[in-house]
N, C-alpha and C positions, 0 to 999 in steps of 0.2 A: 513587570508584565506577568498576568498571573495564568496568560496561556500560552503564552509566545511572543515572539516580537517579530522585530525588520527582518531578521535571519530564515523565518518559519519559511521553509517551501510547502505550496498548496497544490493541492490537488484537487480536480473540479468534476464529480460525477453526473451526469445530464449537460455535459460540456457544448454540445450540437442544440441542443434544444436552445427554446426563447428566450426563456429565463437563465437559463445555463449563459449561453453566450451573452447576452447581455450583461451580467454582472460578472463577468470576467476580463470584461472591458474595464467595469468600475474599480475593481478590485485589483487591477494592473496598475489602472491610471494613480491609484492612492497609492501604491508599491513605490512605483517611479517616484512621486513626489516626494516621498518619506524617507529613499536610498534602499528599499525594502527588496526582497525576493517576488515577494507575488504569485498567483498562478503558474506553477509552472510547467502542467503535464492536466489535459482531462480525460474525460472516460467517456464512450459511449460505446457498447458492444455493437459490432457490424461496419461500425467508423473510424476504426483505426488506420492512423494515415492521412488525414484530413486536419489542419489546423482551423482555427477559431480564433480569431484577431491575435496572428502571429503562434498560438500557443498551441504545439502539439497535442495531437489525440492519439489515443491508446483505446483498444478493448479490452481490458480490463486492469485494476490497479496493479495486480503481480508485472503485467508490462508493461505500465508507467515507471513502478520504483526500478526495475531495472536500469532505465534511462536516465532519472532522475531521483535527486535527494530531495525529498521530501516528508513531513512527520504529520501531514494534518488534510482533512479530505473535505470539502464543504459537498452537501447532495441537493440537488436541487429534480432530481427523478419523478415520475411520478409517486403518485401514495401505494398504487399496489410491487414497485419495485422498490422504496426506499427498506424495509427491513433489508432486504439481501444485498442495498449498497454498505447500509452500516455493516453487516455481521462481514462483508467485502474487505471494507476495511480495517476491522481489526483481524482479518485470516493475514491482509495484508502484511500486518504489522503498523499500519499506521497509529499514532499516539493518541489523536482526536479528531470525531468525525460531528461536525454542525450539523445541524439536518432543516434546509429551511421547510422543507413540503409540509404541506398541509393537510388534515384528513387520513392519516395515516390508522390502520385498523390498530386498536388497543393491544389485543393480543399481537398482530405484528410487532409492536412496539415492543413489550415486554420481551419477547424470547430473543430480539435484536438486541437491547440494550444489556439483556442479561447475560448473552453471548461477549457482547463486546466488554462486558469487565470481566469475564473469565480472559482474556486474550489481552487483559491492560488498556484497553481503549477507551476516553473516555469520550462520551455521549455529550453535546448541548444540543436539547429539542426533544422533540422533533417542534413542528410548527411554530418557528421561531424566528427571529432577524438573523440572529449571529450575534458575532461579539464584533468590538472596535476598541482596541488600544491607540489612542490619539497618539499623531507621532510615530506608531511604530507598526501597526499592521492591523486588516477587514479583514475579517471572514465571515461573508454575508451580504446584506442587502439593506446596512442602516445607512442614515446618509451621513456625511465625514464632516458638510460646512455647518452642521451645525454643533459641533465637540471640537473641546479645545483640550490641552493636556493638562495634566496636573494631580492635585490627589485625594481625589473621591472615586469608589466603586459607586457602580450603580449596578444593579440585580433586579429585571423585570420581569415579569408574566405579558405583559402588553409591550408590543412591538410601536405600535403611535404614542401611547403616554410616553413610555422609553425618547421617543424624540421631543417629544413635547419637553420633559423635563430635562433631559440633556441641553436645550436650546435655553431653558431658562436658567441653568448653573452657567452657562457660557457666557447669559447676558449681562450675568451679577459680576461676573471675572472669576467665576469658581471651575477652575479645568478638573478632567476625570480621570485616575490613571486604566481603569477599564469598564467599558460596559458592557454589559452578558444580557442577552434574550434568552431567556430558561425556556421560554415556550408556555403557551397558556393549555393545552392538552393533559386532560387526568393522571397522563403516565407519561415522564421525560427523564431525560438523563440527569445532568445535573441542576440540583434543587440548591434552592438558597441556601442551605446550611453548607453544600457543600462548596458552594463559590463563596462565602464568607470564608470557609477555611483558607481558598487558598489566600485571599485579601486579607488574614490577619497573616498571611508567609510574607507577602508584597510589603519589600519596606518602601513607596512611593505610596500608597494607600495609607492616610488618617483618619477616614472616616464614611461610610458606605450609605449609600440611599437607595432603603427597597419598594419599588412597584408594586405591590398586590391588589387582587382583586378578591370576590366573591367566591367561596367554593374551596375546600380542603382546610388545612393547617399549617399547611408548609412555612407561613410568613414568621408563625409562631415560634414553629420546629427551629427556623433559621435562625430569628432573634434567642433563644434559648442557647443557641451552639454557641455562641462568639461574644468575647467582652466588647470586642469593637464598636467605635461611637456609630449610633446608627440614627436616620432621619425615614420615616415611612410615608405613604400616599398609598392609601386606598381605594380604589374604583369599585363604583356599585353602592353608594349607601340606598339606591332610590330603586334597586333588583328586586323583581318579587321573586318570592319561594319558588323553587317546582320547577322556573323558568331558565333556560341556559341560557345565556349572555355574551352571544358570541363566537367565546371560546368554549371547546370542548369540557373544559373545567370548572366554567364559570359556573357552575351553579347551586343553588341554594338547596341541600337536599336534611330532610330530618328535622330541620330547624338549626343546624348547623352550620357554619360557614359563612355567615350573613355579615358585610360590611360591619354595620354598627357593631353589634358584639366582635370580629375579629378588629374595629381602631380598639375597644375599650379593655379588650386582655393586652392588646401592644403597647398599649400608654400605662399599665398595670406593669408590666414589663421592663417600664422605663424608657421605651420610646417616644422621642417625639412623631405626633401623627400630623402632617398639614391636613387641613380640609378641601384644600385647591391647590393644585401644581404650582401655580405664582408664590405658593407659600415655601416652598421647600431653597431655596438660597438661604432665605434669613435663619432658617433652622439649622441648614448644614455651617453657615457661619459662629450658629455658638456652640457647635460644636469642634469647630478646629480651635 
């Protein structure tokens, strides 16, 4: 597990809110099934004292960890509070903090993210699912019936393609050992290079499948860092220029970035690229 496992205690910031409490239902109920830890302490400033389907609230994470061991924070806050949950949690001390919200300002982003690795913390997201190690622990809001365990990474920009192609390695009989939502936003914590690193540490990982889209270089940056066997899917060959797609990243700027030319450096690369999601089982099989 290349961020944690059944052991990881969580910690859940916007814990009162809709989306807070709702997926700390989801994220119990996968606990319990798997023998896991789970949510075990959330956070809402003004609401401490109040539980949330069984699970203590705190205002603020220094009086969660008191109470509880925990190493990992999911934020589900609004966009103008999440910088001050992440930089929260690595004052915390917490190891890693998911950040599903959406919309979060760029600059917020940066001086949060770069806060939290001066403090060791590390960052997935913002505007992202989470990650799922099948079998062993969510953090987030992917869904679980469709991942099976076993040992493919998967590394996405796209939180639906992410399901999309999770459901079709399931379909083939090819399980995951983890899947990461990087987040599709300009500026996030961790980028493909750096979740390949830790999937070439993962001895249950033989071979990793990445999600990209439209916009930057990261797919490139990541298939450069790792000998690891790798299988690609590109979103966007039909994007025009100029236009953002979406996500905050999506887009075609300069003449750069563009689908077609980023499959044809990744297959220059030595990657296999599918054309269609239905395509990436038969690819990941010649590569185990």
């Amino acid at each position: 597990m290349i961020y944690g496992d059944r052991n990881l205690g969580v910690i859940v910031q916007g814990a009162t809110g809709k989306q807070g409490a709702f997926h700390i239902q989801l994220m119990n109920a996968y606990a319990r099934s798997v023998g896991g830890r789970g949510v075990v302490a959330g956070i809402s400033p003004g609401k401490g004292g109040q539980t949330v389907h069984g699970v203590p609230v705190y205002d603020s994470v220094r009086a969660a960890l008191r109470e509880h061991d925990a190493q990992a924070n999911v934020i589900f806050v609004p966009a103008a509070a999440a910088a001050d949950s992440i930089m929260e949690s690595a004052s915390g001390g917490l190891e890693l903090a998911v950040v599903i919200t959406e919309h979060v300002p760029v600059h917020d982003t940066m001086k949060a993210i770069a806060y939290a690795r001066l403090k060791g913390c590390t960052v997935i997201g913002p505007n992202c699912p989470g990650l799922l190690s099948p079998g062993e622990c969510k953090l987030g809001i992917m869904p679980v019936h469709l991942a099976s365990r076993g040992n493919v990474g998967v590394i996405s920009r796209s939180g639906t393609l992410t399901y999309e192609i999770v459901h079709e390695l399931t379909r083939a009989g090819i399980g995951q050992s983890t899947v990461v939502g990087i987040g599709g936003d300009p500026i996030i914590g961790q980028t493909f290079a750096d979740v390949l690193h830790r999937f070439e540490e993962d001895r249950e990982t033989r071979a990793v499948v990445l999600i990209g889209e439209v916009g930057g270089a990261l797919e490139e940056e990541g298939v450069a860092s790792t000998r690891l066997p790798l299988a690609a899917y590109i979103a966007g060959v039909s994007a025009p220029p100029e236009k953002r797609m979406g996500h905050a990243g999506a887009i075609v700027e300069g003449g750069e970035g563009d689908a077609r030319s980023k499959i044809r450096r990744l297959e220059r690369m030595g990657v296999s690229v599918a054309s269609r999601p239905s395509e990436i089982p038969s690819l990941v099989r010649e590569l185990l």
